[in-house]
Every structure is written in structure tokens, then in C-alpha cells.
C-alpha atoms as a printed R data frame, in Angstrom:
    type eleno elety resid chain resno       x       y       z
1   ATOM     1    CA   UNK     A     1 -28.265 -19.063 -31.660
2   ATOM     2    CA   UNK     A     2 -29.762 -18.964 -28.293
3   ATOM     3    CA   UNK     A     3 -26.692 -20.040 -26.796
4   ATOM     4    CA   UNK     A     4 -24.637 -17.396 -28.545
5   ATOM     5    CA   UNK     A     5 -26.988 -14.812 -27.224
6   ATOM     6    CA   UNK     A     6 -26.830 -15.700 -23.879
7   ATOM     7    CA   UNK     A     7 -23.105 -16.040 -23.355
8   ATOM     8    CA   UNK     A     8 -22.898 -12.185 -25.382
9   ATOM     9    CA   UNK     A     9 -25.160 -11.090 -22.685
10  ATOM    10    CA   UNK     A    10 -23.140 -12.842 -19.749
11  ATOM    11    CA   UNK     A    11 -19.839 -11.255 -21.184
12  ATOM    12    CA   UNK     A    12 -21.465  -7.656 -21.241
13  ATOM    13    CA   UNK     A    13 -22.956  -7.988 -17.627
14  ATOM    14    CA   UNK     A    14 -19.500  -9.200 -16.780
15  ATOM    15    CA   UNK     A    15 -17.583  -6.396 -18.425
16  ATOM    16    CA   UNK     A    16 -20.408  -4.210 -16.767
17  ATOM    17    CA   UNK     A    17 -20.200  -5.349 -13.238
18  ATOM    18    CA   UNK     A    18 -16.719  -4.696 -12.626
19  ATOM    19    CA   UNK     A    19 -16.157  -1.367 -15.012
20  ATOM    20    CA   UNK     A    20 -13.126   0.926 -14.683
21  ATOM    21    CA   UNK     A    21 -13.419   4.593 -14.155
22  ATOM    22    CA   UNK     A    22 -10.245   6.162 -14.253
23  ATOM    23    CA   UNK     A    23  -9.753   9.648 -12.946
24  ATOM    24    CA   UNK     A    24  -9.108  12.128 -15.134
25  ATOM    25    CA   UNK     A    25  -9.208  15.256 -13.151
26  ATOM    26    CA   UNK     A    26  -9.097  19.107 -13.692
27  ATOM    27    CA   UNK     A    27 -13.058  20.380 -13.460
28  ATOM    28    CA   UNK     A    28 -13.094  24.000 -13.396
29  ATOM    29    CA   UNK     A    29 -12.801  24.724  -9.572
30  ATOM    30    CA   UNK     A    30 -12.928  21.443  -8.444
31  ATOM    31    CA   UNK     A    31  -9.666  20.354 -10.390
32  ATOM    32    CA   UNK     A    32  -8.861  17.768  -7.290
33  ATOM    33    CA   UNK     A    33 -11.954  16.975  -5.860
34  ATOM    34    CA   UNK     A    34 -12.787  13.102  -5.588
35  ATOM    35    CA   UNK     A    35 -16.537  13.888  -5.353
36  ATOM    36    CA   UNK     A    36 -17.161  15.261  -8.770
37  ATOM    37    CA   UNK     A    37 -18.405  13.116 -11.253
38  ATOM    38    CA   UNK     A    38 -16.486  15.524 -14.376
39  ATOM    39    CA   UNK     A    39 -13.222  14.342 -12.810
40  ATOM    40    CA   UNK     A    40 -13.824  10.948 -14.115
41  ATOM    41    CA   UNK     A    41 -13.420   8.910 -17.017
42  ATOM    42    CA   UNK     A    42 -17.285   7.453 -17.007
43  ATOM    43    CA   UNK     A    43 -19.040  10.549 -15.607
44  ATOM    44    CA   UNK     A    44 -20.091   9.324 -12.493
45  ATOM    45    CA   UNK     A    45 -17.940   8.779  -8.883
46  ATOM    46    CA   UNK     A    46 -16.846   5.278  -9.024
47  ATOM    47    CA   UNK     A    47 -18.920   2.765  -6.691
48  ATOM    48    CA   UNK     A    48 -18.452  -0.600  -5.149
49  ATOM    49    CA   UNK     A    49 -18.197  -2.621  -8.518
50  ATOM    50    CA   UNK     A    50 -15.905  -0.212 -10.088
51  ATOM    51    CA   UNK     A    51 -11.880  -0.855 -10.445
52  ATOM    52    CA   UNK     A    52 -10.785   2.883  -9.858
53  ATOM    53    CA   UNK     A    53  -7.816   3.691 -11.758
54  ATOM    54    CA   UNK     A    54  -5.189   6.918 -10.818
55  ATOM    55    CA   UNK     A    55  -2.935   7.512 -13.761
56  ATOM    56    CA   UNK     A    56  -0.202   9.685 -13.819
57  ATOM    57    CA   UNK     A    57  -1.482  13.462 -14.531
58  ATOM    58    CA   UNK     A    58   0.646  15.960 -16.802
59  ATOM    59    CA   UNK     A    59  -1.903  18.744 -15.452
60  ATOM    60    CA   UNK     A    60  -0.505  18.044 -11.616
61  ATOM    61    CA   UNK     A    61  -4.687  17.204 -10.412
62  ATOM    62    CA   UNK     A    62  -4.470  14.449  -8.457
63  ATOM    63    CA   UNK     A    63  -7.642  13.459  -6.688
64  ATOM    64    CA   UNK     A    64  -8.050  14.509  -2.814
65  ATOM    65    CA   UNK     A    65 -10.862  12.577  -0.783
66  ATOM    66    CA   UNK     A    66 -12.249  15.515   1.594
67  ATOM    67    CA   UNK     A    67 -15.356  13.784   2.982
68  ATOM    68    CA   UNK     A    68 -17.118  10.249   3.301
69  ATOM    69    CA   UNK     A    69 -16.401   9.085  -0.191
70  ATOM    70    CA   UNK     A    70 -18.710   6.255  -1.612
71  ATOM    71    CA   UNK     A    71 -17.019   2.722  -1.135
72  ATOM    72    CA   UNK     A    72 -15.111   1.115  -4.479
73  ATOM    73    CA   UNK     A    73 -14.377  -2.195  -5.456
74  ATOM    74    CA   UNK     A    74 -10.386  -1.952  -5.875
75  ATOM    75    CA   UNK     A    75  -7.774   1.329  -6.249
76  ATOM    76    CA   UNK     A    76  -5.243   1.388  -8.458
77  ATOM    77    CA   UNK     A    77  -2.371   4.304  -7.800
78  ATOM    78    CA   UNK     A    78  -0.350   3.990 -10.774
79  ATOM    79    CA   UNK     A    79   3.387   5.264 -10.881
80  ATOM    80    CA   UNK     A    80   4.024   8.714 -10.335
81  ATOM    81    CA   UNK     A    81   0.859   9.099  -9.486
82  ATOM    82    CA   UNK     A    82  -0.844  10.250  -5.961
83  ATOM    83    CA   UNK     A    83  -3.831  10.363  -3.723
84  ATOM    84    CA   UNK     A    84  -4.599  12.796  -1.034
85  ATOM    85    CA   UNK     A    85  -7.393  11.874   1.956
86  ATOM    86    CA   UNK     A    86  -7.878  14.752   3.955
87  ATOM    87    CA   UNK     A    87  -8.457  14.921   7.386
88  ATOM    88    CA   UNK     A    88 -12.316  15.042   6.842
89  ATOM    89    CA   UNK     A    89 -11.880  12.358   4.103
90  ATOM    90    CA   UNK     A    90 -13.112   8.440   4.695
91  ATOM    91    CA   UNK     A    91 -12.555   5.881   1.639
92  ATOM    92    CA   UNK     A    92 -13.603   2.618   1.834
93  ATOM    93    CA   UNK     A    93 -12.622  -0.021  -0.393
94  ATOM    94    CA   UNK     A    94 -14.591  -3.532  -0.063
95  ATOM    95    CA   UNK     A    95 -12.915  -6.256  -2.030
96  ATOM    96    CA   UNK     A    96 -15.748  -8.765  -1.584
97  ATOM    97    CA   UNK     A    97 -16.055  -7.575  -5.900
98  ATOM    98    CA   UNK     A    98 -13.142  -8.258  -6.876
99  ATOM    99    CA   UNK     A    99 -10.740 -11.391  -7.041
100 ATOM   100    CA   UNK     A   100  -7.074  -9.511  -5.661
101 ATOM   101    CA   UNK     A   101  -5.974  -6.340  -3.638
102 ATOM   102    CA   UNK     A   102  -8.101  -4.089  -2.050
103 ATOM   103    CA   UNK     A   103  -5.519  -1.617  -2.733
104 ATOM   104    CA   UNK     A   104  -2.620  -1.680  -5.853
105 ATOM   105    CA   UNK     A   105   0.052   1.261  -4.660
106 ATOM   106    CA   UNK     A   106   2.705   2.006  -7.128
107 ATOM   107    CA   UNK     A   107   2.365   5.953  -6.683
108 ATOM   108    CA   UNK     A   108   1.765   7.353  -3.517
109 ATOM   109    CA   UNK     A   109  -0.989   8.010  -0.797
110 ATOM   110    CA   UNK     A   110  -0.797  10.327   2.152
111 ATOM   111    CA   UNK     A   111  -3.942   9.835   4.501
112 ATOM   112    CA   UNK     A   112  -4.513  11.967   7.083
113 ATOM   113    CA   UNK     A   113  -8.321  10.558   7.145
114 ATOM   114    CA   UNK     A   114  -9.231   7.497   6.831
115 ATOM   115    CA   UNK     A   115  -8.532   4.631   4.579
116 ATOM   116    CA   UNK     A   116 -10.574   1.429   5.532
117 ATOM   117    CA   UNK     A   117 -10.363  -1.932   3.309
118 ATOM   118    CA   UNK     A   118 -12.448  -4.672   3.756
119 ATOM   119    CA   UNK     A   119 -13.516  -8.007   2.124
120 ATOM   120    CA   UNK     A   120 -10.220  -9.075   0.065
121 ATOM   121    CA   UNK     A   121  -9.043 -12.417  -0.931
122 ATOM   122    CA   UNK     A   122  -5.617 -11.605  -1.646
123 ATOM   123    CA   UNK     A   123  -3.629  -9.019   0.834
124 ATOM   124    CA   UNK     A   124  -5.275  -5.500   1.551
125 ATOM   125    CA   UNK     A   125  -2.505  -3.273  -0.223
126 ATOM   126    CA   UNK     A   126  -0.093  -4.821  -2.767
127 ATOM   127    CA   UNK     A   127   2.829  -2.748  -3.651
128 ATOM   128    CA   UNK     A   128   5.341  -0.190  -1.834
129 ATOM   129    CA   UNK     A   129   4.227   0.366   1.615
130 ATOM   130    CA   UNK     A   130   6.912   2.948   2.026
131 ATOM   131    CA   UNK     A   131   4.545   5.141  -0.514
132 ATOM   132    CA   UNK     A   132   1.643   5.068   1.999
133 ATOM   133    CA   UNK     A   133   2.322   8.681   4.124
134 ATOM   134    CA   UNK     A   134  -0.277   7.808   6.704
135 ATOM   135    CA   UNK     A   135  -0.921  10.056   9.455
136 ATOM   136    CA   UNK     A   136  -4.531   8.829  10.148
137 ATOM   137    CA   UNK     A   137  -6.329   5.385   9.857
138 ATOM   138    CA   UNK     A   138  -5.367   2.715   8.021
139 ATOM   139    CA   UNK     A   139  -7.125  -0.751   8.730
140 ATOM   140    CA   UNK     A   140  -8.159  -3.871   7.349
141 ATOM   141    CA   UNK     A   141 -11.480  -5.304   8.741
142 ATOM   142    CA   UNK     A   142 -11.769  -8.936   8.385
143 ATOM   143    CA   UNK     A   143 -14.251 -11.572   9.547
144 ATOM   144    CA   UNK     A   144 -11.706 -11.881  12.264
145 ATOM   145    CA   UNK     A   145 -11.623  -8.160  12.991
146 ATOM   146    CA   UNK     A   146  -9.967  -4.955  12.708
147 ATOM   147    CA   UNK     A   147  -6.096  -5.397  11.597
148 ATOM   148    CA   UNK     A   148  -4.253  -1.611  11.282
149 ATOM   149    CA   UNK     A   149  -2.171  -1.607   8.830
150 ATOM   150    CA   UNK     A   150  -0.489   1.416   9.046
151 ATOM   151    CA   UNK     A   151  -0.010   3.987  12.214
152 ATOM   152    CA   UNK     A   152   1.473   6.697  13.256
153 ATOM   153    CA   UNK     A   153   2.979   7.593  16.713
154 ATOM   154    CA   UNK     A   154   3.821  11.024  18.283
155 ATOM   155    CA   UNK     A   155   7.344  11.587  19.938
156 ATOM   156    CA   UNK     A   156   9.740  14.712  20.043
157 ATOM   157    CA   UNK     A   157  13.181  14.357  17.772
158 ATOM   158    CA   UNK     A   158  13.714  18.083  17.727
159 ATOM   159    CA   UNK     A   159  12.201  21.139  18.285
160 ATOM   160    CA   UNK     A   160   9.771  21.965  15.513
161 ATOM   161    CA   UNK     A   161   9.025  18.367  14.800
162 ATOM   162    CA   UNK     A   162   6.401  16.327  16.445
163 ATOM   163    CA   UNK     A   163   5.945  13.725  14.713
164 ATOM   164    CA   UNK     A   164   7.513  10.506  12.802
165 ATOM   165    CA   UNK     A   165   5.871   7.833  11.015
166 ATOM   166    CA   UNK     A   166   6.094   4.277  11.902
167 ATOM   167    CA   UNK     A   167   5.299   1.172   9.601
């Protein structure tokens, strides 16, 4: 009996530990805004143990990070899906949690902020790099240091339009 007990209870701290919260969007005037705790599934912004989770949204709200976010544990953009980091916005996602990706991108991201991943055992993003818009940072820190993963340079190709992006 006491063994039964005690493996229930080390299943539910698992299941606890690394908990999903799944955004769900579309708080009266704050529809998009990553920092309300109504726009997601559990209540509360996700943290470091949580597996965040961006579905695809009938109701258009897609979440937009617009200041230092608190880090997560993994983010999942599903398809058809999309995040926003504004130029004020900073999310950091610290793998050390979790046993894959720091970052799962099957919908799309434009980052004009910055998007910092740290601590994975498996690559930092997983999925179609041509869906990351970036226009900001972008990095991977590593016990060996800072990697970029994705950048953006400045050159003229025609009046009107400054800039390109480069992967």
C-alpha cells in the first residue's frame, strides 16, 4: 500500500512539475496580451516548468510579448498559429526543465524584441526556420556562450525598403 501511495504521489508531482498552459486568448482589452493571466488555459502566466502551448485561434488573438516576460520551460507554436514579441518584449525560454527543444515552431514568430533560449539538450528551435520573422535578437546561450541564431542585416534594394532578412 505504501508503495502504491508513493509512486501516485511521484506521478502527480511529475504531471505537476512540467504542466501545460495553453493560451487561449481574447480578455476584454487585453485580447493579445502575453502578460495576462485570463489569456491562459490555467489562469496564471506560464513559468519556467510550464510547456506553453499556442494553438491555432478562430478569434484571430494571438499572444504579443510587449515587455520582460517571465522565463518558460519550452514553446510550442502550433500550425497556423503565431507569436508576436514587440520591440519592448524579452522571452526567455530555459530548457534546463525539459528533455527536447527550447523552441517547437510550426506556426510563425516575428520578433522584433528579444527571444533568448538557454539550457536545451536537444537543438534550440525545432521546426521551420523560415517561419521565424526576426528583426531583433535571437540567441542561444550555452555553457560555451552566446550562439545567434537568427539576424538581421540592413542594406538598400530599393527606395522605400531598408531592410532584408538574413538566416
Amino acid at each position: 500500500m505504501k508503495k502504491m501511495l508513493f509512486t501516485i504521489a511521484t506521478l502527480i508531482s511529475c504531471i505537476a512539475a512540467f504542466s501545460q498552459n495553453i493560451w487561449i486568448g481574447g480578455t476584454p482589452g487585453k485580447e493579445t496580451d502575453w502578460m495576462e493571466a485570463r489569456n491562459w488555459s490555467r489562469g496564471v502566466m506560464p513559468g519556467i516548468q510550464d510547456d506553453v502551448i499556442i494553438p491555432y485561434q478562430w478569434n484571430g488573438y494571438y499572444p504579443k510579448v510587449q515587455r520582460v516576460a517571465p522565463t518558460i520551460g519550452h514553446l510550442q507554436i502550433g500550425p497556423g498559429a503565431q507569436l508576436v514579441i514587440a520591440k519592448t518584449g524579452v522571452l526567455v525560454i530555459d530548457g534546463s526543465y525539459k528533455n527536447n527543444c527550447g523552441l517547437a515552431l510550426d506556426g510563425s514568430l516575428h520578433n522584433e524584441g528579444a527571444l533568448v533560449i538557454t539550457a536545451t539538450l536537444g537543438p534550440a528551435i525545432e521546426g521551420d526556420m523560415q517561419k521565424l520573422d526576426n528583426y531583433g535578437i535571437c540567441s542561444e546561450i550555452t555553457d560555451e556562450g552566446h550562439v545567434t541564431l537568427a539576424t538581421t542585416i540592413a542594406f538598400p534594394l530599393e527606395p522605400g525598403n531598408a531592410l532584408a532578412k538574413v538566416n
